[in-house]
N, C-alpha and C positions, 0 to 999 in steps of 0.2 A: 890154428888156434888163435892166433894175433888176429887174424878176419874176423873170426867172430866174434873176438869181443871187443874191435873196433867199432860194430857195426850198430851197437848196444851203446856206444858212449856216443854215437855222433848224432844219432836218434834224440839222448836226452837233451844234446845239447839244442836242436833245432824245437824242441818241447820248450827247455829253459828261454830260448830266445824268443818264441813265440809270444809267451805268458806275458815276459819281461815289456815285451811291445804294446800289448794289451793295456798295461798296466799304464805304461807310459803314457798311450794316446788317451786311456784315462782321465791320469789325473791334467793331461794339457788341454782335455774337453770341461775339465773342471775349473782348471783355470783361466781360462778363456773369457768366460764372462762376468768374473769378477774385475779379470784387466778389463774388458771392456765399460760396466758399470765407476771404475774408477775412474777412468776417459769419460765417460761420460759427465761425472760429476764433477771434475775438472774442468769441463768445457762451459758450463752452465756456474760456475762461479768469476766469469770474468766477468768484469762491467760491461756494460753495451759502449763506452767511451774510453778514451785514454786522456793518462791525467799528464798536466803540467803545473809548472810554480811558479805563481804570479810575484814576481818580485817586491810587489809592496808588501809581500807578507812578511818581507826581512826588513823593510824601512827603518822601523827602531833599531835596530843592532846596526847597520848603516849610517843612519844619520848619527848616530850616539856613537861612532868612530868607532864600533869593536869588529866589524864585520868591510872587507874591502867589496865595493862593489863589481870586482873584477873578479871574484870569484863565487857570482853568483853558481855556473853554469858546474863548477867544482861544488858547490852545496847543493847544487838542487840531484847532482849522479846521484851522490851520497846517501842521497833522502830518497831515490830510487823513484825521480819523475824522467819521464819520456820527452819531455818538452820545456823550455822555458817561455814566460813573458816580461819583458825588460819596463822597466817604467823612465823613460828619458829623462824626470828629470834628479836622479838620484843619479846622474852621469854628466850633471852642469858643471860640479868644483871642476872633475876633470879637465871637461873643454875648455874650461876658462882658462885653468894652467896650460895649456896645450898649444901656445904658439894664434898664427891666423888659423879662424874659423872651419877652415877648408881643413888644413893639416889636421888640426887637433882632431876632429870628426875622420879623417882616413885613418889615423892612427888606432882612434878609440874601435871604428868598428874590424880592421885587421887582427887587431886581441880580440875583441870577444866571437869574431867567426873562431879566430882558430881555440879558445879556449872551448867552445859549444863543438867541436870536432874532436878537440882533445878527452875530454871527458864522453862524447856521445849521447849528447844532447839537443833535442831540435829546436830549432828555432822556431816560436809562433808566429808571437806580433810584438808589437811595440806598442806601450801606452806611452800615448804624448800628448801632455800636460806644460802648461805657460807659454804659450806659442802663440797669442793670442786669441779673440772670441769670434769663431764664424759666425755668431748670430748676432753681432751687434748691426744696430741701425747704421751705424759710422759708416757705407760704402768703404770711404778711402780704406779706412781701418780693419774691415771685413777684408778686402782684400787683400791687406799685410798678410792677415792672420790666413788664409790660404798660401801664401809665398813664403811664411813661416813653419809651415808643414810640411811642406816639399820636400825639405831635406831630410824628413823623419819619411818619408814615402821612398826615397831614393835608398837611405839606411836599409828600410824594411825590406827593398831588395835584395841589395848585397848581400845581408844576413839568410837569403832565404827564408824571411818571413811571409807568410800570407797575408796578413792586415797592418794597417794601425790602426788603433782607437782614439777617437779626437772626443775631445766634451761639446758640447752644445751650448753656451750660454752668451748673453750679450741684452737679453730684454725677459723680463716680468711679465709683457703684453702678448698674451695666446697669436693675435693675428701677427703679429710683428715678429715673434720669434717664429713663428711656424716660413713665413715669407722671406726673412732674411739667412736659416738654416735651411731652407733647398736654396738658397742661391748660393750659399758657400760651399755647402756639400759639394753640389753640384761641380762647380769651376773646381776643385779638389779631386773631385771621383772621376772627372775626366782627365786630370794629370794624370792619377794613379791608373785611369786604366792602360797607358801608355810604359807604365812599369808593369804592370802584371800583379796589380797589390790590390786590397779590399782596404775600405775607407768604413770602420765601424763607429757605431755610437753607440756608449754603454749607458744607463739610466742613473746619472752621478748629481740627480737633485733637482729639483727645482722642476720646470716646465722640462727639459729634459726626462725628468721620469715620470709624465705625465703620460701611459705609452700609447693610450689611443691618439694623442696629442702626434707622436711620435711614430707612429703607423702611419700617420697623414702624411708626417716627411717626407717618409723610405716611399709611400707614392708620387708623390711630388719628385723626387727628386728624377725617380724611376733611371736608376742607373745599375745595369749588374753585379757590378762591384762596393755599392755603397748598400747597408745594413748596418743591422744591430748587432750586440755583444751585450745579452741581459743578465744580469748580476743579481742574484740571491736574495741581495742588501739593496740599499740606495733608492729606495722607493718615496723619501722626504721632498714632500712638495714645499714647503714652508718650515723656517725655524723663527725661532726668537731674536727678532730684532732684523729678520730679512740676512740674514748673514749668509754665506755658501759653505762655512766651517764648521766647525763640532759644537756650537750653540744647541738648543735641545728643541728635535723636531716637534711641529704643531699640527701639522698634517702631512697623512704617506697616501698615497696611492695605493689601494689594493694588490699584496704583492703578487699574490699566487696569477691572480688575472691578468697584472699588468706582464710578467714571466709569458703569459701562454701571448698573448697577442701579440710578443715582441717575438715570438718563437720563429714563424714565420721566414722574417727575414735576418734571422741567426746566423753568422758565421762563427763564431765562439761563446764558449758559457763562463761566467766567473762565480764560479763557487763563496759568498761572500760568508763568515762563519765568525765569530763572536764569543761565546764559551760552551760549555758542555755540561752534559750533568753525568752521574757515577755511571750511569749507562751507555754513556758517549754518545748521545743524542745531541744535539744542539738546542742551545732554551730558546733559542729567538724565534724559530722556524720548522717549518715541518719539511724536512732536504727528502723521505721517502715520495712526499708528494709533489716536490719541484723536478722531482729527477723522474716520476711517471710522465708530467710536460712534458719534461725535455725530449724525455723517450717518445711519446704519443706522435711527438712534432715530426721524428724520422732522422731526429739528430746524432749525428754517431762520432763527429770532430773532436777534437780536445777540451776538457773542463778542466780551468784553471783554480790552483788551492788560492783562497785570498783572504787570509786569519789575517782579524783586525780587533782582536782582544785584548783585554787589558788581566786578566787574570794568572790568563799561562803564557810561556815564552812561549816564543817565535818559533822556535824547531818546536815545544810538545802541542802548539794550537796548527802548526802547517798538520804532522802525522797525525792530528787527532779527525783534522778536516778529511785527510787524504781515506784514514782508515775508515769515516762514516760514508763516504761517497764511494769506496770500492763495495763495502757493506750494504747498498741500502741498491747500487747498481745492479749488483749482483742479485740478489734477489728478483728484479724487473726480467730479471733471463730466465729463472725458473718456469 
């Protein structure tokens, strides 16, 4: 009697387990390809670039003593960039306090490798500013200003940076600045390629952002590691009174065009960004159509945030930059 009415429950139970499996493979055919559509649309919301944080965007809180420049690489985790770029010269007071020139410079860059390690932050480049003008007529002079970069070429190794970025200025006169910036680049881009670094030029005014002017260089110079770094902003050919400072420009260069033909020889992009409107667009510029260039060009390197606004602070004009450029990237992957 126990047989047979074992034989009746173990029955149902291979019934009940069946169904149960049914059920199960079910609903995991079901869920399947909504996991997968949500992967999917995950994947197609990342920018086509990875961003970093141009340290001038902190300048004001910097120079105006509230923010230490030692702990850019601790503000930029925080603010959830992958990379930093240093602006040299917002690390002068340091060096100056810092003993001989040698020491001071091993010191400074010992802290900030190990702070960009400590927080997990990459190192880019280095913009470096007052070190003299490669493009000046002065021979002698021009070639200071190469043996005055050097050691921002030597830094940008230790750090594990890929570039620095040098300005371009020293002459007004097309033929003369075109002739004496490949000579400096030049004798520069062949030090650096001896460290393993890029030698860029970003469009920071004048015949500098003149870029077909500037396309001529990067031929001239014709070296691997020498290129541009074109910038959003800085398209002012002329201001009032011939000044290189925040006088009120007379004539810009075509941004969008002078962007694409600098694209080319791109090793980094600087996001330049100014204020916003309730939509968080930018009023100056159209960034969906600088960012299809950049994209068009085959560019996928780092694009640095570089808020130089007067409206919003420093941290809501960096996130507001950063949010329109993950925004406006994202969409070029769709």
């Amino acid at each position: 009697m126990k047989k047979y009415l074992a034989r009746p429950i173990n029955s149902f139970l291979l019934v009940l387990i069946f169904f149960t499996g049914l059920v199960s493979c079910k609903n995991q055919q079901e869920k399947e390809p909504e996991e997968e559509t949500a992967t999917a649309e995950n994947a197609i919301q990342e920018p086509f670039f990875k961003l970093s944080l141009a340290q001038w965007s902190l300048s004001k809180p910097i120079l105006a003593g509230e923010m230490d420049p030692m702990d850019f690489a601790k503000k930029a985790n925080e603010m959830g960039f992958q990379g930093i770029e240093y602006v040299s010269q917002l690390y002068t007071p340091i060096l100056e306090k810092g003993g001989s020139p040698e020491v001071a410079m091993k010191n400074l860059l010992d802290s900030l490798k190990a702070r960009s390690e400590k927080y997990n932050v990459k190192n880019i480049l280095i913009m470096v500013d007052n070190e003299g003008d490669l493009a000046t007529p002065n021979e002698k002079a021009r070639n200071m200003a190469v043996e005055s970069h050097k050691k921002w070429v030597d830094a940008a190794q230790f750090l594990g940076c890929h570039s620095i970025r040098v300005n371009l200025f020293g002459s007004n006169d097309a033929k003369i600045w075109k002739n004496n910036s490949i000579d400096g680049l030049k004798k520069l881009g062949e030090y650096a390629t001896s460290k393993g670094i890029n030698v860029l030029v970003e469009n920071h005014g004048y015949l500098s952002s003149n870029a077909k002017l500037l396309v001529e260089v990067m031929e001239g110079v014709n070296l691997p590691n020498v290129g541009t770094l074109p910038d959003f902003g800085n398209f002012c050919l002329n201001r009032e009174g011939g000044e290189r400072g925040e006088t009120k420009c007379i004539e810009e260069y075509p941004r969008y065009q002078g962007i694409e033909e600098m694209m080319p020889y791109a090793k980094a992009v600087s996001a330049k960004s100014y204020d916003f409107n309730d939509e968080g667009q930018e009023t100056t510029m159209d960034f969906s159509k600088i960012l299809k260039i950049v994209k068009d060009a085959g560019y996928t390197g780092f694009i640095g945030v570089e808020y130089e606004g007067e409206r919003l602070s420093a941290e809501k004009g960096i996130m507001a930059t950063k949010n329109l450029l993950i925004e406006e990237g994202s969409k070029l992957n769709q």
